[in-house]
N, C-alpha and C positions, 0 to 999 in steps of 0.2 A: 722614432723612439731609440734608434741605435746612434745617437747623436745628442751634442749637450745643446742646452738653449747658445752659449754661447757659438759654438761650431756651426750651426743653421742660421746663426744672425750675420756671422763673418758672409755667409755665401750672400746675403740680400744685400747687405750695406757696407758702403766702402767708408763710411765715418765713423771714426771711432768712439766718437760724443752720441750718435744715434745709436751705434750698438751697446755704448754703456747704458743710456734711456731704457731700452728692451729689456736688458739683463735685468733691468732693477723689476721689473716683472714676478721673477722669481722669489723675491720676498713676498709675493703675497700670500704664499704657503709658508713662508720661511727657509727656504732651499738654495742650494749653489749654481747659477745657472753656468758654473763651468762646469760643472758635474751632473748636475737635475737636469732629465730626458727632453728634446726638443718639443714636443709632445706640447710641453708649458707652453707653449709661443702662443697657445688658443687664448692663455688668460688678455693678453694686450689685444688682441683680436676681438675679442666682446668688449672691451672698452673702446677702444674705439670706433668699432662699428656699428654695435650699439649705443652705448654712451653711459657714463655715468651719472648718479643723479642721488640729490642729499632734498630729503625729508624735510617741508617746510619750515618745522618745528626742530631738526636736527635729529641728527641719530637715535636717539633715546625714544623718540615719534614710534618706533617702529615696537620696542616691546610696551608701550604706553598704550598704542593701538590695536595689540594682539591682546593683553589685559583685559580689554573693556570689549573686548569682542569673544573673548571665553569666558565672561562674567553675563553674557547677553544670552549662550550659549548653556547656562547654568554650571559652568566650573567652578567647584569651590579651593579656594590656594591658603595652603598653612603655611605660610613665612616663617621664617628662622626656626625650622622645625629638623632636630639632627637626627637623622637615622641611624642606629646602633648597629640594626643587625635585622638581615633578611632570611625570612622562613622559606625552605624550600623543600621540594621532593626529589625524586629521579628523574622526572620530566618537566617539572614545571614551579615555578615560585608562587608561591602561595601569602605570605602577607608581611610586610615590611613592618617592623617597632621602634619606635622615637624612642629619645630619650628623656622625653616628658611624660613617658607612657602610654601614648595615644599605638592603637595598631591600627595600620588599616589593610584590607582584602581588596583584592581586585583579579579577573580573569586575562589582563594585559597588564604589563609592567613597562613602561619606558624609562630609560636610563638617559639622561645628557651630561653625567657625571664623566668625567675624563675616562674611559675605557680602560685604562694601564690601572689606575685607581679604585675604578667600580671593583674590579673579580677582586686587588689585594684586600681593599682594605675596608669596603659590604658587602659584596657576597664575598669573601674569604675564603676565596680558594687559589688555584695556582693562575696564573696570570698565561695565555697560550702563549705558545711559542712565535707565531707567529708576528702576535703584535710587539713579544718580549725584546723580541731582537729589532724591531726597529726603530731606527735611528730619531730620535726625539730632535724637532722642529726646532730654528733659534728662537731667540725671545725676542725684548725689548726693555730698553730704557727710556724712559719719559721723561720729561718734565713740567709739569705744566705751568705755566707763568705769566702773570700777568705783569703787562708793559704798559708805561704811560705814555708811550710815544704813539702815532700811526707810522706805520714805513707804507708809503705810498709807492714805493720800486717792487714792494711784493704781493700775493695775489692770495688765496685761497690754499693753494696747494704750492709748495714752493722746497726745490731740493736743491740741497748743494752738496754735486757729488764728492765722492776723491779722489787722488790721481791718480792712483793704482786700487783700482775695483778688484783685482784676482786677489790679490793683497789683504785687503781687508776680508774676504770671504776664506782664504784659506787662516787670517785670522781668527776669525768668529767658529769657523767648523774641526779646526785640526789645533788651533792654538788655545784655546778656548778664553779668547779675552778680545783687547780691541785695540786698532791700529792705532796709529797717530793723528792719521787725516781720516776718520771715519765720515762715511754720509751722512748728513744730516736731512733730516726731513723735518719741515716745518707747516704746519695744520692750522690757519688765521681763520673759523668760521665768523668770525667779525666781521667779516668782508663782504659776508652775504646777508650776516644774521645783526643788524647792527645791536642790538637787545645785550647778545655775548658778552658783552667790553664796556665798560664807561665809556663818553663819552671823550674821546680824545688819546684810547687808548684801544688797547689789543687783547686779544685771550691766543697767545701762542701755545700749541700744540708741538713739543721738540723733542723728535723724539731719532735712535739710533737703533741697531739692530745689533744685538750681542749674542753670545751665547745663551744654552739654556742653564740652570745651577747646577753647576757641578764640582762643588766646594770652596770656589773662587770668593776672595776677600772682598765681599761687594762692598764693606762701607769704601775701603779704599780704591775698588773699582769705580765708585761713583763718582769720588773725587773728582780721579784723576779723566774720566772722560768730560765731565762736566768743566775743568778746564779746558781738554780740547774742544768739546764742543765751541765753547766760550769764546775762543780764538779766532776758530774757522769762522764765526759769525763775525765777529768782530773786523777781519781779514776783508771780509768778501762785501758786507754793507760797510763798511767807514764808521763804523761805530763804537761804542763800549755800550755793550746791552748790558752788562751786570750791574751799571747805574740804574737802567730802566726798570728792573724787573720788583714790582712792587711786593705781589705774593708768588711764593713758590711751594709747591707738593712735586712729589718724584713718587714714579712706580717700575720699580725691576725685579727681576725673576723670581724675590723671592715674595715678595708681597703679591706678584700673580699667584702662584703658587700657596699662597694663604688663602685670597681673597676667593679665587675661584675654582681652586683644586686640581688645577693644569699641571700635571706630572712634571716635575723641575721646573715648573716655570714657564715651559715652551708654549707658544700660540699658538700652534696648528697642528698639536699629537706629533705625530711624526711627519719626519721632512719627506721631499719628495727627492732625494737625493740618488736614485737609483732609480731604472728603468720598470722595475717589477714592485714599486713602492706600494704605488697603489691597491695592489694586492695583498698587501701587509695589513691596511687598514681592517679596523674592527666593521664588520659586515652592519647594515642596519637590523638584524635579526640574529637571535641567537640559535646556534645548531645544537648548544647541549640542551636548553630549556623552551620549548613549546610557543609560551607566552611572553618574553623577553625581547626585547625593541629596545633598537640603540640607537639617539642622535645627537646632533653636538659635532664640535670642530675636533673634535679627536679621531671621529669614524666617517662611514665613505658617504658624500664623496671628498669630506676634505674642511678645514677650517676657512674662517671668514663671514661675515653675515650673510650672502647670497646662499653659499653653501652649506651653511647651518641650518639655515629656512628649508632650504631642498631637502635635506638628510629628515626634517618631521615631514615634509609633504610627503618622502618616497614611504614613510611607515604610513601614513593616513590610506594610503593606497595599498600596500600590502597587507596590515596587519586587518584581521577579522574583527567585524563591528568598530574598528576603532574610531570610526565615524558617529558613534552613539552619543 
């Protein structure tokens, strides 16, 4: 932990293409692994030792599956139901009111609303200290795009890095914008799911790692990375893909930050950018209110789908009756 991810990759590998590989590790929190504890090295260690693995059905399988299995379990779910304002005592919250007028009571309360969020701006109070000061996660920009081509050189998972990785991460964390050459990551689940894509074509997944919002000119951010994006691709396959690309949507920090409440925008709450971060995270339990249970990629142990899942199993285990 007294060491950066990068610092403990230098000691194992003498390539500097395998230790960029590793470093990119570090985005799966959203983190610098010139700066973010070695500690991280566990995350590439469970991929590859374990392995990873996508949902026959693809991503979405997995809350499509939890759905119909708390619908089997007698859960009942109010969609688009906005909570105004939470009742509470000295010890314990006592019943949440919509803004359709519905209230409902309960002797346990879980929260997966972003943490930094939930105290300002439902329970409305002061936001602790702890979690005030830290360092909020990067984001991301997307694009999603459909191409009429297949590129048969690419696969599933397909990255093209850049040629100075410190570069772009001290741009993303300290400069709060994006380099020239950023990474690109590119997400074909066409490759596996042929259903994804027409026939004859692709559903590209392109996506870059930026800052989180922090007053920056995103239309003209988007522009201008989506030309370099555009570039790098074109550079590196022999191609001009902005012929190919038949439909296009984009998602960046501030549209996360609409859609799903994610404090600036950021993926993962806070970064893990410091040795004692993880100490920072919002606890799954709350210490001022009795019946209050927190999970979600904002609190411990941490964003991601794996680790989202973990954060409700560790309240199923903790929290009293919440097995009822």
């Amino acid at each position: 932990m007294f060491r950066s991810m990068n610092q403990s990759l230098k000691t194992i590998f003498k390539n500097n293409n395998i230790i960029q590989l590793f470093n990119r590790y570090a985005t799966y929190n959203g983190s610098n692994p010139y700066i973010a504890p070695a500690t991280l090295n566990v995350i590439s260690h469970l991929e590859y030792h374990y392995g990873a693995y996508l949902p026959k059905k693809g991503m979405r399988q997995i809350a499509n599956i939890l759905y119909k299995q708390a619908l089997r379990n007698n859960v009942t779910f109010h969609f688009n139901t906005e909570i105004v304002h939470i009742q509470k005592d000295s010890h314990s919250l006592t019943s949440i009111h919509c803004k359709n007028g519905m209230e409902f009571k309960s002797d346990i309360f879980v929260s997966n609303v972003d943490a930094k969020l939930f105290y300002s701006q439902l329970l409305k109070v002061d936001v602790p200290q702890k979690i005030k000061k830290a360092e909020n996660s990067s984001s991301a920009l997307i694009f999603y795009w459909g191409i009429k081509k297949e590129f048969h050189q690419l696969d599933v998972h397909n990255i093209l890095f850049s040629n100075d990785y410190k570069n772009e991460f001290d741009s993303i964390f300290e400069g709060k914008s994006v380099q020239n050459d950023p990474t690109v990551y590119i997400n074909i689940t066409s490759k596996i799911i042929e259903t994804d894509a027409p026939k004859g074509g692709e559903n590209w997944f392109v996506m870059i790692n930026v800052p989180y919002n922090d007053g920056q000119n995103w239309e003209a951010f988007i522009s201008l990375a989506r030309q370099k994006i555009i570039h790098k691709i074109n550079r590196t396959l022999n191609t001009k893909i902005e012929d190919l690309i038949e439909e296009e949507k984009y998602l960046d920090p501030i549209l996360i930050e609409q859609n799903t409440g994610s404090n600036r925008g950021s993926l993962y709450g806070s970064s893990s950018n410091h040795r004692m971060s993880a100490f920072f995270r919002q606890s799954n339990f709350s210490n001022e209110f009795k019946n209050l249970y927190f999970c979600g990629g904002s609190v411990h142990p941490g964003g991601g789908i794996p680790l989202c899942m973990l954060s409700a199993k560790i309240i199923s285990d903790i929290a009293p009756n919440a097995n009822r």
